[in-house]
C-alpha positions in Angstrom: -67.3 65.5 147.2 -65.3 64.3 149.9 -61.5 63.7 149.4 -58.7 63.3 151.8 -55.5 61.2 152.6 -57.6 58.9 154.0 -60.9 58.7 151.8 -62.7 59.3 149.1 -66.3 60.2 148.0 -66.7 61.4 144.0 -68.4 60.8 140.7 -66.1 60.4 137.8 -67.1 60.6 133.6 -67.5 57.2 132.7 -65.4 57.7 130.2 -61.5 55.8 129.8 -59.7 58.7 130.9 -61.0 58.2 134.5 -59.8 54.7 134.8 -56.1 56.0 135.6 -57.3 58.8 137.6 -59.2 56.4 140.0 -56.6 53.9 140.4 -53.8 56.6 141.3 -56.2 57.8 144.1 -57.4 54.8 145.6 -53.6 53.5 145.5 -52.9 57.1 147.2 -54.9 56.2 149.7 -53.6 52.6 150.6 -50.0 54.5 150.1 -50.9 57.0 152.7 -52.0 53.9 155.0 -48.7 52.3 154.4 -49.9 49.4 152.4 -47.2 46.9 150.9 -45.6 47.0 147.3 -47.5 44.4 146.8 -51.0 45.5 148.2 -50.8 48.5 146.3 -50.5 46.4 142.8 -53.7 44.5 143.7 -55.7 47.6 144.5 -54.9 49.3 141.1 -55.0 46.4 139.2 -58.7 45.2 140.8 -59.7 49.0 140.9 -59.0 49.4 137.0 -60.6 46.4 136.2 -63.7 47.4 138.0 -64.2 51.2 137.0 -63.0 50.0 133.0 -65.7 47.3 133.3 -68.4 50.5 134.0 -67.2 52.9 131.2 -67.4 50.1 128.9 -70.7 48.3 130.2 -72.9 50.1 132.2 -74.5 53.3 129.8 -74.3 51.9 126.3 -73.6 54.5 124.1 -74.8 57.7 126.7 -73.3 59.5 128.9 -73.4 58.5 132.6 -71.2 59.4 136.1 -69.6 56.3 137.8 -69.6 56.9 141.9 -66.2 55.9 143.6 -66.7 55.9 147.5 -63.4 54.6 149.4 -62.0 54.8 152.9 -59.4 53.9 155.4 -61.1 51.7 158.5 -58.5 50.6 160.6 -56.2 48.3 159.0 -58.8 47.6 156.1 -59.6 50.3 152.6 -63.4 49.3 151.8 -64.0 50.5 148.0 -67.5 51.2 146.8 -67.5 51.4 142.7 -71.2 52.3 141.3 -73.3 53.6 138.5 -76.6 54.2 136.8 -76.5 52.1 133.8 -77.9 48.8 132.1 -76.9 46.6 134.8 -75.8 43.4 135.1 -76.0 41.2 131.9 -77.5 44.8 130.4 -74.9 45.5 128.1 -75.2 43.0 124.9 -72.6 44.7 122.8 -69.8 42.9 125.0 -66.2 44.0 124.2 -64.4 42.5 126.6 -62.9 38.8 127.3 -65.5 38.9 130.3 -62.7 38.3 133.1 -62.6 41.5 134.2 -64.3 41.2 137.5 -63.2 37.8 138.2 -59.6 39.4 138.0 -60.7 42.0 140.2 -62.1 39.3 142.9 -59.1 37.5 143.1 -56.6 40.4 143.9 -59.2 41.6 146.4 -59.7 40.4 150.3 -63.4 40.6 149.7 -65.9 41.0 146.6 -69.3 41.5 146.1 -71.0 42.7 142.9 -75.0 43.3 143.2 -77.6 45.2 140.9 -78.7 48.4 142.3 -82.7 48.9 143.3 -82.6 51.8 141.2 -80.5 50.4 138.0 -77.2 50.2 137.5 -74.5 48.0 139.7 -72.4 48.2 142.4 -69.6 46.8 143.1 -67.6 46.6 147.1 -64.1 45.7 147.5 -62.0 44.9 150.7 -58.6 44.9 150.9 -56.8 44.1 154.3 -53.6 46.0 155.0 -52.2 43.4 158.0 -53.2 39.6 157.2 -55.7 39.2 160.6 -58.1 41.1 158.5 -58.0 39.3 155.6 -61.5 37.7 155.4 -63.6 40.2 157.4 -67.4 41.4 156.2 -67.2 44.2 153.2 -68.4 47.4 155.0 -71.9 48.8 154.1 -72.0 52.2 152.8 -73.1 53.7 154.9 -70.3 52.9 156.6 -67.8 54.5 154.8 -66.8 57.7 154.1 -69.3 60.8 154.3 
């Protein structure tokens, strides 16, 4: 587990109770990097969007760990949101309106959502502190924190 001021690295219950706990770090994080009022409302809005759609979607009715990777590059916080489960389209007991990631998207800078070689999905957010980022390639992970 790796978790500073400026990053994170952790596995979390999938379970509703880490929803809040993952938003208040994340938005710690952009905090710490002196993201805006309004920044800050987009990341724990898309962030809770993104780790509620795993604890409801990805492992059914069993247990599973959702892994929350997330650090500081520059001007830019690159968020890495991943677990084991059913992947995409896995989950046919759907309780949700289904918007959830497309809300997440649009307070985001940049978005991806892919299925995992070894099941389950990830999903990578971007979100530019200073507006000449806006638009710049989601980092890889191995490029962030480790």
């Amino acid at each position: 587990m790796l978790d500073t001021l400026e990053s994170l690295s952790t596995c979390y219950p999938a379970v509703a109770e880490s929803v809040p706990q993952v938003r208040h770090r994340l938005a710690a994080i952009a905090a710490s990097a002196g993201a805006s009022d309004e920044l800050l409302d987009r990341v724990r809005l898309a962030v809770s969007e993104v780790v509620t759609n795993a604890v409801e979607h990805a492992y059914r009715a069993r247990a599973g760990d959702i892994q929350v990777t997330a650090a500081m590059v520059g001007d830019r916080l690159s968020v890495l949101v991943a677990d084991d489960g059913c992947g995409l389209g896995g989950s046919h007991a759907s309780r949700g309106l289904g918007i959830g990631l497309a809300v997440a998207a649009q307070m985001s800078d940049d978005f991806t959502v892919a299925s995992r070689s070894s099941g389950g999905v990830e999903v990578r957010m971007g979100f530019a502190l200073s507006a000449a980022d806006i638009g710049c390639p989601p980092l890889r992970a191995s490029q962030i924190a480790r």
